[in-house]
PATI-457941 format. One line per 5 residues: their letters; for each residue x, y, z of N, C-alpha, C. Coordinates in steps of 0.02 Angstrom, whole numbers, plus 32768, in hexadecimal, padded with zeros to 4 digits. Example, Ala and Ser with C-alpha at 12.3 -4.5 7.8 and 13.67 -1.06 7.14 Angstrom:
BEGIN
AS> 8294,7EE4,8186,8267,7F1F,8186,8294,7F5B,8186  8282,7F90,8162,82AC,7FCB,8165,8285,8002,818A .
END
This chain:
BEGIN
XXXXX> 802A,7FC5,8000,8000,8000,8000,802C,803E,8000  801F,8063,7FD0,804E,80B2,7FBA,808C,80A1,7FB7  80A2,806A,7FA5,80F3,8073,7F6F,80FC,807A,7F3E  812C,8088,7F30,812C,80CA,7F04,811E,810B,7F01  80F7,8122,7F37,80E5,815B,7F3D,8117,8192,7F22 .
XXXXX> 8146,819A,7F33,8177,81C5,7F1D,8178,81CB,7ED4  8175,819E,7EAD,8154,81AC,7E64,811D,81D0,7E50  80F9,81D1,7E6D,80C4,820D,7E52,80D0,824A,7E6D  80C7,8281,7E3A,80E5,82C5,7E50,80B0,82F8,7E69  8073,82D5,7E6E,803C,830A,7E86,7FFA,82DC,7E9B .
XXXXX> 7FF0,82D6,7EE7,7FB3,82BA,7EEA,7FA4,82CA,7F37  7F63,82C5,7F49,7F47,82C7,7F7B,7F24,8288,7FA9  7F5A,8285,7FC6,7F53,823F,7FF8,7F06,8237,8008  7F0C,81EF,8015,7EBC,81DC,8035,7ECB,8202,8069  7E7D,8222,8093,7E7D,8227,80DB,7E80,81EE,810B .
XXXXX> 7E74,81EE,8159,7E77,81AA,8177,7E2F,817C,815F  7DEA,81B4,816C,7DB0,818E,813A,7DBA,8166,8108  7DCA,817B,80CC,7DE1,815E,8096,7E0C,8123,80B8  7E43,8136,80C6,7E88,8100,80DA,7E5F,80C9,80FD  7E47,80DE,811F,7E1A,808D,8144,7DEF,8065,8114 .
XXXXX> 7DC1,80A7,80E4,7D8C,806B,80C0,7DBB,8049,8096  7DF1,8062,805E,7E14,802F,803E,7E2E,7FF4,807B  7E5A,7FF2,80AD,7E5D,7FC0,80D9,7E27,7F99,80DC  7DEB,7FB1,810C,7DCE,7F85,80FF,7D87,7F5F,80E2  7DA8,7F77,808A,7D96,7F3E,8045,7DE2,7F0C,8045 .
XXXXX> 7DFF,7F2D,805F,7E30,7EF2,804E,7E3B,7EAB,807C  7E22,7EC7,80BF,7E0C,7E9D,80E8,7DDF,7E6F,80D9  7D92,7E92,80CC,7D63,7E6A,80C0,7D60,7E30,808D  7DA0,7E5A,805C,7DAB,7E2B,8025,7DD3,7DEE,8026  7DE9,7DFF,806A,7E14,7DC0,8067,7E66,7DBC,8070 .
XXXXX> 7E84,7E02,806A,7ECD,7E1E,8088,7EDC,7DFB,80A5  7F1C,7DF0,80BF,7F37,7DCF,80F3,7F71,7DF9,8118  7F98,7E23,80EF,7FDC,7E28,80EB,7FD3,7E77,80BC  7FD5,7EB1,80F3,7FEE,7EF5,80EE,803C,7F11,80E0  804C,7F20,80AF,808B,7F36,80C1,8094,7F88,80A6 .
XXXXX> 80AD,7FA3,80C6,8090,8015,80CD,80C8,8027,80C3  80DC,804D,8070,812E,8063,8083,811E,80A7,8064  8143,80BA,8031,8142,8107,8032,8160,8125,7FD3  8180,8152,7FDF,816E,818B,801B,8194,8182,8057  8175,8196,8080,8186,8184,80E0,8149,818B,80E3 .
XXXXX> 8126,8156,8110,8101,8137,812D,80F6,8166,8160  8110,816E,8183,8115,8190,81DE,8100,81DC,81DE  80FC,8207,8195,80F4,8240,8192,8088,824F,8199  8097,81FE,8198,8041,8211,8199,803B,8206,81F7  8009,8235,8205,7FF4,8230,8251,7FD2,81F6,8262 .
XXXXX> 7F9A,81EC,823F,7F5B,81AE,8230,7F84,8173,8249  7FC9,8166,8231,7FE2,8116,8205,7FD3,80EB,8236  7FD7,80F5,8279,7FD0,80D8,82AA,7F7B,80B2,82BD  7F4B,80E0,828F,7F14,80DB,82B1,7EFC,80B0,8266  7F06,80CE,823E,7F0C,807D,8203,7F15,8044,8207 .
XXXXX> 7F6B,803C,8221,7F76,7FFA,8233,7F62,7FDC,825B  7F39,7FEE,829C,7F0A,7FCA,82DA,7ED0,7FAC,82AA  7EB5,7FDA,8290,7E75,7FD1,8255,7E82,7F94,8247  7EB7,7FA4,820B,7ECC,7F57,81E1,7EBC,7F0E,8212  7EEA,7F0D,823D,7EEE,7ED7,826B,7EA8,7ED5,8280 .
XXXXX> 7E7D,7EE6,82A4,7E34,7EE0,82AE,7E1E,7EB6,8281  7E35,7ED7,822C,7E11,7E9F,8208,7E41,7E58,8201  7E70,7E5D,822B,7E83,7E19,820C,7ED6,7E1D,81EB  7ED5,7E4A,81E8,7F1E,7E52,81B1,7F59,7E55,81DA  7F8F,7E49,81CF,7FCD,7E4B,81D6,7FF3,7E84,81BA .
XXXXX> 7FF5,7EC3,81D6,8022,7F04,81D6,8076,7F0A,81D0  8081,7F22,81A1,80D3,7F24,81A7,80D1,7F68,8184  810A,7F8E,81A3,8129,7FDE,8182,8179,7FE1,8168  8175,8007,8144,81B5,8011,8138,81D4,8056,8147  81FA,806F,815A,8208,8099,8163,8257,80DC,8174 .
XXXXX> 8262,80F9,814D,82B2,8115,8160,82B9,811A,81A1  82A1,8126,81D6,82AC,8114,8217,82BC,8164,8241  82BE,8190,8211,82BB,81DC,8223,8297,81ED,8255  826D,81F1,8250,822D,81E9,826D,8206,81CC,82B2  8232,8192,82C1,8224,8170,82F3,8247,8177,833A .
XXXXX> 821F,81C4,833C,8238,81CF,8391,822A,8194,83D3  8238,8199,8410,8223,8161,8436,81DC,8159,843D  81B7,8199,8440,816D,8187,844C,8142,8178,83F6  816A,8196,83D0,8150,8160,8390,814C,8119,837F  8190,8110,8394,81B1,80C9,839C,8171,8099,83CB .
XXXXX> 8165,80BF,83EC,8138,8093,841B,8100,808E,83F3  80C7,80C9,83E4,808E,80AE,83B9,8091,808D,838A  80CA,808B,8352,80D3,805C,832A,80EE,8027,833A  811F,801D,8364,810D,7FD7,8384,80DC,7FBF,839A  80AE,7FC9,83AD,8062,7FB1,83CC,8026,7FA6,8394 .
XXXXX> 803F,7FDA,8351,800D,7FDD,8325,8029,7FA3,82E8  805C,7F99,82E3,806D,7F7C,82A8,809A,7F24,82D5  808A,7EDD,8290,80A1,7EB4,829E,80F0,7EC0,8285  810C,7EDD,8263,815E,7ED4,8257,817C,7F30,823C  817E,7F3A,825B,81B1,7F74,823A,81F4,7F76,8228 .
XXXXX> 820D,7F91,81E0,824C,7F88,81C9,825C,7FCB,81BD  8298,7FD1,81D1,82BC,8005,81C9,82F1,801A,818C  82FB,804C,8157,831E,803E,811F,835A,8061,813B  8392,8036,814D,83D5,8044,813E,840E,801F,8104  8447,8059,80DF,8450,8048,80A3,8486,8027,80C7 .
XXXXX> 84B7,8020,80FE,84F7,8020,810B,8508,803B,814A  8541,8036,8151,8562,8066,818E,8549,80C5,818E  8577,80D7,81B6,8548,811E,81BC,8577,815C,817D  85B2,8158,8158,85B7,8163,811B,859B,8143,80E2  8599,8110,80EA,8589,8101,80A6,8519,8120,8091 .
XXXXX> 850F,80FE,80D5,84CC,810B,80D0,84BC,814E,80D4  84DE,817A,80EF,84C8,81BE,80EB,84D5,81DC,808E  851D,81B7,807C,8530,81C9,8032,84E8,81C9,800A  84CE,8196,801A,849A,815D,7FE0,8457,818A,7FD9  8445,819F,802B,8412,81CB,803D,841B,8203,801E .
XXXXX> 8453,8226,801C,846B,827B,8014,8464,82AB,8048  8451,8297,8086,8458,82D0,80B7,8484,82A2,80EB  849E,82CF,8115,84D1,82BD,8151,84A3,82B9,8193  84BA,827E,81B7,84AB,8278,81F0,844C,8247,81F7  8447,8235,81B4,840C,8204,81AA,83FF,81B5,81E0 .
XXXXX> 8441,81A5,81C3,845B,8158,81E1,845C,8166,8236  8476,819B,8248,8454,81AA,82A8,8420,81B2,82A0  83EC,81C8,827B,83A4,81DF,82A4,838C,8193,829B  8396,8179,8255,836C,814F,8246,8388,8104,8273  83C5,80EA,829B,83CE,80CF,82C6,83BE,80D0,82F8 .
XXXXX> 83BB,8119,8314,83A7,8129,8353,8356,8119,8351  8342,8133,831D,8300,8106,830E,82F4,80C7,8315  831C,808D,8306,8321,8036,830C,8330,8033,8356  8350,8057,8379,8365,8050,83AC,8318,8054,83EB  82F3,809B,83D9,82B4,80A5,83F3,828F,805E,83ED .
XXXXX> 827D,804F,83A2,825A,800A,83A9,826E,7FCE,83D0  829E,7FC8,83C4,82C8,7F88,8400,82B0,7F98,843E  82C0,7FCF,8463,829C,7FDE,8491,826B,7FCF,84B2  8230,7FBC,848B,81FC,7FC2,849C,81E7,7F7E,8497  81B1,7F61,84CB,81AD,7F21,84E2,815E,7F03,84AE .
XXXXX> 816E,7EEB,8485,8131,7EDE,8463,8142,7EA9,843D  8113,7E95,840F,8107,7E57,83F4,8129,7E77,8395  813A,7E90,8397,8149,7EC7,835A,8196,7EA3,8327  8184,7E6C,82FB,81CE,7E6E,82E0,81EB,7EA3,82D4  822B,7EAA,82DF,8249,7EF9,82BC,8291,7ED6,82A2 .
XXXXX> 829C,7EFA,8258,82CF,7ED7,821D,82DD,7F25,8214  830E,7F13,81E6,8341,7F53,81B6,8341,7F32,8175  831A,7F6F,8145,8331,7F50,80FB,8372,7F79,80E5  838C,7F40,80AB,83CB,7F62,80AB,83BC,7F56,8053  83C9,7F8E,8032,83C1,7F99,7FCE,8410,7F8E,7FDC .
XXXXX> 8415,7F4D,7F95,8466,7F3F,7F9F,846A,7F72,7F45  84C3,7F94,7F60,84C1,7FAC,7F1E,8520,7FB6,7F0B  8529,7FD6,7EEC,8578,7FCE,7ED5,858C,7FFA,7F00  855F,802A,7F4E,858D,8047,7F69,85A5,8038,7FAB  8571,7FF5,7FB8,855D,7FC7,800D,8582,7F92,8016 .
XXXXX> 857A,7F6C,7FC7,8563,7F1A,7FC6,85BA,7F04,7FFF  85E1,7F18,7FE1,861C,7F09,8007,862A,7F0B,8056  85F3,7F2B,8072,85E8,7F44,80C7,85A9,7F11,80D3  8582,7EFB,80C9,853C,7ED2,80BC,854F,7EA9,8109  8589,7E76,80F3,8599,7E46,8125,85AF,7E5F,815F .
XXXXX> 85DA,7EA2,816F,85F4,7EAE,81B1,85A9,7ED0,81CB  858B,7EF0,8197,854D,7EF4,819D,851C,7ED7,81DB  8509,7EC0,81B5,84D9,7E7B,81D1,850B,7E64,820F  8545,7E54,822C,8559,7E41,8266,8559,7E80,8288  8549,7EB2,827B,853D,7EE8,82B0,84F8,7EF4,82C5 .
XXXXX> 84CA,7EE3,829C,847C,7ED4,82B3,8474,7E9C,82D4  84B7,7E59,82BA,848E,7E35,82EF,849C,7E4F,832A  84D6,7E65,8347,84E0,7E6F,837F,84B1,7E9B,83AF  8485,7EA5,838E,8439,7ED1,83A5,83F8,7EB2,8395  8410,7E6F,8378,83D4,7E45,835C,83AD,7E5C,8344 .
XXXXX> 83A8,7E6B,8317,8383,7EA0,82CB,8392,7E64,82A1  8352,7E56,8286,8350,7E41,8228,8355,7E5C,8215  837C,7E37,81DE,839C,7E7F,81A9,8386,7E5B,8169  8363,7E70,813B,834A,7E61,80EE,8362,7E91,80B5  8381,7E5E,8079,8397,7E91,8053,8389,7E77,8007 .
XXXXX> 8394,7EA8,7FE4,837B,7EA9,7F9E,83A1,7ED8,7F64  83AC,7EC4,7F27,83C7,7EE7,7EDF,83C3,7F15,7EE4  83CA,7F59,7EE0,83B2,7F9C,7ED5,837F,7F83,7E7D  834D,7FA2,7E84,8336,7F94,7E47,8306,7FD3,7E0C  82FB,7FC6,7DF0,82F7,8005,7DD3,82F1,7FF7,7D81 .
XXXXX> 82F7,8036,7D53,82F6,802B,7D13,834C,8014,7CF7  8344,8005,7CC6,8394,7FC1,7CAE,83BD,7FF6,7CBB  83CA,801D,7CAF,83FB,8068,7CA5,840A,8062,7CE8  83E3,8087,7D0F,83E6,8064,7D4F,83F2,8046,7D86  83E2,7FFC,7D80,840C,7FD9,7D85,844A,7FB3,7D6F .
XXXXX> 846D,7FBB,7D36,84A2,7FC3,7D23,84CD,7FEA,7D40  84B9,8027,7D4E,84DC,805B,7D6C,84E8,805B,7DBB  84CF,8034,7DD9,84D6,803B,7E20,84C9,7FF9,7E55  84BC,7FB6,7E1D,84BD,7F7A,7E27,8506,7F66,7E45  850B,7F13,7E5A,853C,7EFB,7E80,8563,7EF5,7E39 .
XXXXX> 85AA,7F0E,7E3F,85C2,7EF8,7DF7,85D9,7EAF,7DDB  85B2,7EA2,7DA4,85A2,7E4E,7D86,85DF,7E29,7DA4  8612,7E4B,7D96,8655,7E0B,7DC0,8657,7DF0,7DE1  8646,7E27,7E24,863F,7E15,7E77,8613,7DF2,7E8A  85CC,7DCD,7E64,8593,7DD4,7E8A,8580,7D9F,7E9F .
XXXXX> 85A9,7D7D,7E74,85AF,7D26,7E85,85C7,7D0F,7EBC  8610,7D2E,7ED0,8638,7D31,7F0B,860B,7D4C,7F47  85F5,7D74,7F36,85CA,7DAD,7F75,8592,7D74,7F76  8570,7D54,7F5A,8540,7D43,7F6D,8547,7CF6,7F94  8584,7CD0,7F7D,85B1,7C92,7F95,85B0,7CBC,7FD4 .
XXXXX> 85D0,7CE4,7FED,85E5,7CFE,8029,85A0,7D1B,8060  8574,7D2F,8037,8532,7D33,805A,8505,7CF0,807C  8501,7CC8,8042,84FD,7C79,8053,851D,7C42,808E  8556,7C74,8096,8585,7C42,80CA,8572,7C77,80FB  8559,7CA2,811A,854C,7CD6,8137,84FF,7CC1,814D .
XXXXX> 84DF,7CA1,8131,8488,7CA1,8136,848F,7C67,8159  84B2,7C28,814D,84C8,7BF8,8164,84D1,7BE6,81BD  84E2,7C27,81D8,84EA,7C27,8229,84D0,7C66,8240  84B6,7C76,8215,84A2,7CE3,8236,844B,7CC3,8218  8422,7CD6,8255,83E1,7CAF,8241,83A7,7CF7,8244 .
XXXXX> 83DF,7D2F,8245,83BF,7D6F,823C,83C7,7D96,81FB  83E0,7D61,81BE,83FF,7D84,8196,83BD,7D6A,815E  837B,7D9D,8157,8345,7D82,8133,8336,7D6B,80F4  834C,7D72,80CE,8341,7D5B,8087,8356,7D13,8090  8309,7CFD,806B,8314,7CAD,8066,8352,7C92,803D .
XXXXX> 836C,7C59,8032,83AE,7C47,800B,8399,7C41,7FC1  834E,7C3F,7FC3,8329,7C4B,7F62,8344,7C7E,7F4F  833F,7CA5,7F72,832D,7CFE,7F83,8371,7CFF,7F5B  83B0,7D08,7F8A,83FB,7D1C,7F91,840D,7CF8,7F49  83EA,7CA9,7F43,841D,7C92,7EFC,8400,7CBE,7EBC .
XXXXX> 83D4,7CE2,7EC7,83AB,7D0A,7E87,83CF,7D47,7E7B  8411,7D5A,7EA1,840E,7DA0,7E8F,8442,7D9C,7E4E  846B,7D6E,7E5E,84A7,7D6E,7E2B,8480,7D6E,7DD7  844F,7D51,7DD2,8415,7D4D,7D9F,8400,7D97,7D90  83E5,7DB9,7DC6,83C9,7E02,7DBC,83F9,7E26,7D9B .
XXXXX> 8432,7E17,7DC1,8481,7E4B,7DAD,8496,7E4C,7D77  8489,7E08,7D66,84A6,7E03,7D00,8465,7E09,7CE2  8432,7E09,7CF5,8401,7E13,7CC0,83D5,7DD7,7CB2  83ED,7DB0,7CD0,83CF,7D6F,7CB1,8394,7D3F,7CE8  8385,7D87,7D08,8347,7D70,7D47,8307,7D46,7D34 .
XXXXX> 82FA,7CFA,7D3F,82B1,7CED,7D24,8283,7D07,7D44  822B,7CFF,7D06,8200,7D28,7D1C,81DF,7CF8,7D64  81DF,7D19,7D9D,81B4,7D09,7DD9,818B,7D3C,7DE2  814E,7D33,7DB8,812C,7D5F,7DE0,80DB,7D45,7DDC  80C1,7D7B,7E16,8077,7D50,7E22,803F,7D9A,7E38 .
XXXXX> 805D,7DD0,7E19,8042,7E14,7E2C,7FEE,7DFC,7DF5  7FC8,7E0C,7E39,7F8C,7E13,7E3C,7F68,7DC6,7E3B  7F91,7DAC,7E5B,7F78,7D71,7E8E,7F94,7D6B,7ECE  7FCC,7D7C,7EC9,7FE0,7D65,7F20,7FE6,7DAE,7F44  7FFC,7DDD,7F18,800F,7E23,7F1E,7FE9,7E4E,7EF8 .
XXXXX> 7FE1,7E7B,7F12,7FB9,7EC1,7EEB,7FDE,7F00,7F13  7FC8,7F49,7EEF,7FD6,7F7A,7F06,7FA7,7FAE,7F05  7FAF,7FCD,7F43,7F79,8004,7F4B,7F9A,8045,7F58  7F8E,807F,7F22,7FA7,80BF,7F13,7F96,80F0,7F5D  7FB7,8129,7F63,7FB3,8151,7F8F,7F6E,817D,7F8E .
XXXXX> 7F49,8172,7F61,7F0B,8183,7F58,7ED1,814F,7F4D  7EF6,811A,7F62,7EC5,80E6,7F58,7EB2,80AB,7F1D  7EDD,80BD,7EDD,7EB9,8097,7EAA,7EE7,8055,7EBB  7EBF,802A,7E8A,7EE1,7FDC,7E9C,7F01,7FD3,7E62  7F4C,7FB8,7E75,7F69,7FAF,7E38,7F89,7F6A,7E3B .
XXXXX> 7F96,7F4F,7E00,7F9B,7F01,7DE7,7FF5,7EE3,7E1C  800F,7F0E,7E20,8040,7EFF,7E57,8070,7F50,7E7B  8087,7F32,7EB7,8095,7F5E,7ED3,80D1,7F8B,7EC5  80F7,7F68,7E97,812D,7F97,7E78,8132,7FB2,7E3E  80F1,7F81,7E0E,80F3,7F93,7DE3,80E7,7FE2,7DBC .
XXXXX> 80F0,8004,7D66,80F8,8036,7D58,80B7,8080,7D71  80D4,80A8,7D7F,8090,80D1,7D89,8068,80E5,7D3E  8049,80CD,7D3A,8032,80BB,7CE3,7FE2,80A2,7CF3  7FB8,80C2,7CBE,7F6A,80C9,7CC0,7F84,807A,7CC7  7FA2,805E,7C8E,7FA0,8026,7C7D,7F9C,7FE8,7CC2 .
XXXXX> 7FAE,7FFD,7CFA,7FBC,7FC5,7D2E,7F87,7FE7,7D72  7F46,800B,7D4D,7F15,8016,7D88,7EDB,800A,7D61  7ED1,7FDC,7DAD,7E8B,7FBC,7DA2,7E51,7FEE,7DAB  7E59,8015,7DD4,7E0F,8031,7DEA,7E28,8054,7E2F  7DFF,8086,7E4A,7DFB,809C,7E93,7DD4,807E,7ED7 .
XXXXX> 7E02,8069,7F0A,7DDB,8049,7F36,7DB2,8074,7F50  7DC7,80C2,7F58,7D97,80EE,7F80,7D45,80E3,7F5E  7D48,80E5,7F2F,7CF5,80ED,7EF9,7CEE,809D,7EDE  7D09,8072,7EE5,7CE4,8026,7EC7,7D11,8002,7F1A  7CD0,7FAE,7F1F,7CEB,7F99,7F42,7D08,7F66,7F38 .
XXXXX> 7D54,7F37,7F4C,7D7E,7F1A,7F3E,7D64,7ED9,7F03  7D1B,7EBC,7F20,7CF7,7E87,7F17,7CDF,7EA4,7EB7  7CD9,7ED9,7EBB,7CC9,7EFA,7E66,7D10,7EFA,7E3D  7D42,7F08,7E55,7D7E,7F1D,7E41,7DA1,7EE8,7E24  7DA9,7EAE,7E61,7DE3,7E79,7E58,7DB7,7E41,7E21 .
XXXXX> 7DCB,7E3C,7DE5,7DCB,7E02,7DC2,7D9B,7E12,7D81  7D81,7E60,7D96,7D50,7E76,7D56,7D82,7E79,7D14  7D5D,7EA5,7CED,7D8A,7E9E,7CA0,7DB6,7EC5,7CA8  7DAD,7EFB,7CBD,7DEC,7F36,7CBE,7E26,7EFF,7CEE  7E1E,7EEF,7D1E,7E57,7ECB,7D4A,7E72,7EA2,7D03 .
XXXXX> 7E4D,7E6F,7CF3,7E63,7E57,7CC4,7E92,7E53,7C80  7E6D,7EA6,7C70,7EA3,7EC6,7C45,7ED6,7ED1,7C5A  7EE7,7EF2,7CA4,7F17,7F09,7CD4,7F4C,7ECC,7CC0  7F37,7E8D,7CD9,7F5D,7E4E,7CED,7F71,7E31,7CB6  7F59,7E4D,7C61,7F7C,7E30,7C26,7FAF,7E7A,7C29 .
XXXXX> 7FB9,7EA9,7C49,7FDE,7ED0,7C2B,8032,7EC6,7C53  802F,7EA4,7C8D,8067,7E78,7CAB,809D,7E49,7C96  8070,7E2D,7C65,808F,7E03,7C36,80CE,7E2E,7C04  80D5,7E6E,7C11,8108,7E9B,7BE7,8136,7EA1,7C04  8139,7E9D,7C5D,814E,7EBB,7C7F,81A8,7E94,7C89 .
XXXXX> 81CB,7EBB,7C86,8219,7E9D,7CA0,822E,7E65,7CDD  824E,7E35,7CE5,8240,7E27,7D12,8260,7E50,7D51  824A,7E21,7D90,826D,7E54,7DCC,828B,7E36,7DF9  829B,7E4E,7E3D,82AA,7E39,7E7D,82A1,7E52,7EB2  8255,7E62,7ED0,8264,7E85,7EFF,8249,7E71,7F47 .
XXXXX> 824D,7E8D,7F7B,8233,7E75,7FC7,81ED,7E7C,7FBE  81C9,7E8B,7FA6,8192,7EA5,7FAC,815C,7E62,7F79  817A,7E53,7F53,8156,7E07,7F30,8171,7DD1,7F26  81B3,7DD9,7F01,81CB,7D8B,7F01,81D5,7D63,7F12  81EC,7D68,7F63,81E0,7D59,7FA4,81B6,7D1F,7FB7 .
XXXXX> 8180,7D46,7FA2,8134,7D31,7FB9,8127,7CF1,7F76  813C,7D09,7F21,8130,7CD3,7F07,815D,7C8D,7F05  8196,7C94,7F20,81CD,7C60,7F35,81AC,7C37,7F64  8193,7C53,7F93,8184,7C3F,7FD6,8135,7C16,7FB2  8101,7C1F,7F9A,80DF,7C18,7F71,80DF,7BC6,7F4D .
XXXXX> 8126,7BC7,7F3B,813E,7B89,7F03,8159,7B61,7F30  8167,7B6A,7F52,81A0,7B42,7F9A,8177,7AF2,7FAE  81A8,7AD1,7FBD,819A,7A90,7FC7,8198,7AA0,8006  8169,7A52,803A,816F,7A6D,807C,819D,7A6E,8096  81D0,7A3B,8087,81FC,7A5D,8099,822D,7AA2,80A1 .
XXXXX> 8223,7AB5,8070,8247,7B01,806B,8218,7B29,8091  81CD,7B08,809B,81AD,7B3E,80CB,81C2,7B3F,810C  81C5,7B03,8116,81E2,7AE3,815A,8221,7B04,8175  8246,7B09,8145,82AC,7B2C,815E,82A3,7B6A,815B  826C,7B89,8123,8254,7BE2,8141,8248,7BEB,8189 .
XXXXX> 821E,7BC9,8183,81E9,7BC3,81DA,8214,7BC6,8211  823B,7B91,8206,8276,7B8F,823B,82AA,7BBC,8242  82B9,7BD9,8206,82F2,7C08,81FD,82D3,7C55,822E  828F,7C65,8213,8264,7CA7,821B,8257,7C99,8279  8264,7C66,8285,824C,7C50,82E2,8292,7C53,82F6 .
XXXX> 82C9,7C3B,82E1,8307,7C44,830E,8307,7CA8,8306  82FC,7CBB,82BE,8315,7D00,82D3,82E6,7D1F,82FE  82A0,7D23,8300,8286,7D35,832B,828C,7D24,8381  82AF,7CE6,8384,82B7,7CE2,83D4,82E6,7D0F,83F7 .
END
């Protein structure tokens, strides 16, 4: 719900009214699994009183968020309001401030992770980490500095248009090595999140030669900062990948009519990808039980 936001250059957010009735059609419809990024998330006052909503109906809440934001008494309502909050750090406190462009980011937004830890609740709390040609080499001392604060840490391609990612991707040489070395790293660090599907896919993304996994607008959908429903959550901001508005039709009219339909042949164009936000979910999806089984177990040691 509202990623991408930062792509559109002019719009007027739902109110909390609005923000609840899209919630809950998505509830009624059958949701399971909220995930609220941005933008920044936290700039809204409401977010807190949304995410209680959600859960009422049933759903499972997660935020994302730069971590700016999360003074101690924030830290607390969103811990109470949301099932997992993740925090986006790129790196150590140069590199991540570089990546960001302002100085002194990587303190607020820690001191932010630090608030959530804090606080005594039922609340997973992780760090995503965008791997890119200016991190990937820090990733591993990385991640042994979160564990030492027991933070999940989840990470992913920088991704983007080919230009793009070419330009700021892990460079094709290294990625094989880096990702061998991530693998032997996931192996005894049970906080280090990306499944081992996950990690062997990137060297694929990096050269180009990523297969298509995708399942946008069956397992995953996306919902705009104004509400309309679109065929997946990362996909282009393009008439072409919106179904309709949840504020004015309800979910039960929307999902599976002709326009969705058209929506869901126009996917079939689409590049493939890699990101936290679906592929994830369709891996996990295809998984034998066993592989559900060594998730399960993996996701319970880091949480203990």
């Amino acid at each position: 719900m509202f990623c991408n936001a930062w792509k559109t250059k002019t719009f007027k957010e739902l109110n909390t009214t609005q923000a609840k009735k899209v919630v809950g059609e998505l509830g009624d419809f059958g949701v399971r699994v909220l995930g609220i990024t941005g933008g920044e998330p936290l700039t809204r006052r409401d977010l807190e009183e949304i995410a209680l909503y959600a859960r009422r109906k049933g759903i499972i809440v997660a935020v994302n968020t730069n971590g700016t934001l999360l003074t101690p008494k924030r830290a607390r309502s969103i811990s109470n309001a949301f099932d997992s909050v993740f925090v986006s750090l790129d790196g150590f406190e140069n590199t991540h401030d570089e990546i960001r462009g302002e100085r002194g980011t990587f303190r607020e937004a820690l001191a932010g992770l630090k608030s959530l830890l804090a606080v005594k609740s039922d609340c997973t709390v992780g760090v995503n980490f965008v791997l890119n040609n200016m991190n990937y080499k820090e990733f591993l001392p990385f991640c042994n500095s979160m564990r030492n604060l027991g933070v999940l840490v989840t990470a992913f391609p920088v991704a983007g248009e080919d230009n793009f990612i070419s330009a700021f991707s892990i460079p094709r040489s290294e990625v094989d090595d880096f990702v061998s070395d991530v693998l032997e790293e996931k192996s005894t660090n049970p906080l280090l999140g990306p499944s081992e599907k996950v990690i062997e896919l990137i060297p694929k993304f990096v050269k180009g030669e990523m297969p298509r996994i995708c399942d946008a607008g069956r397992l995953y959908l996306g919902v705009s900062p104004i509400g309309e429903l679109r065929i997946c959550p990362i996909g282009p901001d393009s008439p072409d990948w919106k179904v309709g508005s949840l504020v004015n039709s309800p979910m039960t009219e929307l999902f599976g009519g002709r326009r969705f339909n058209q929506v869901l042949e126009a996917r079939k164009n689409c590049e493939s990808c890699l990101a936290g936000c679906t592929t994830p979910y369709s891996l996990l999806f295809k998984s034998s039980a066993k592989d559900l089984a060594k998730e399960a177990l993996s996701y319970y040691r880091a949480i203990q």
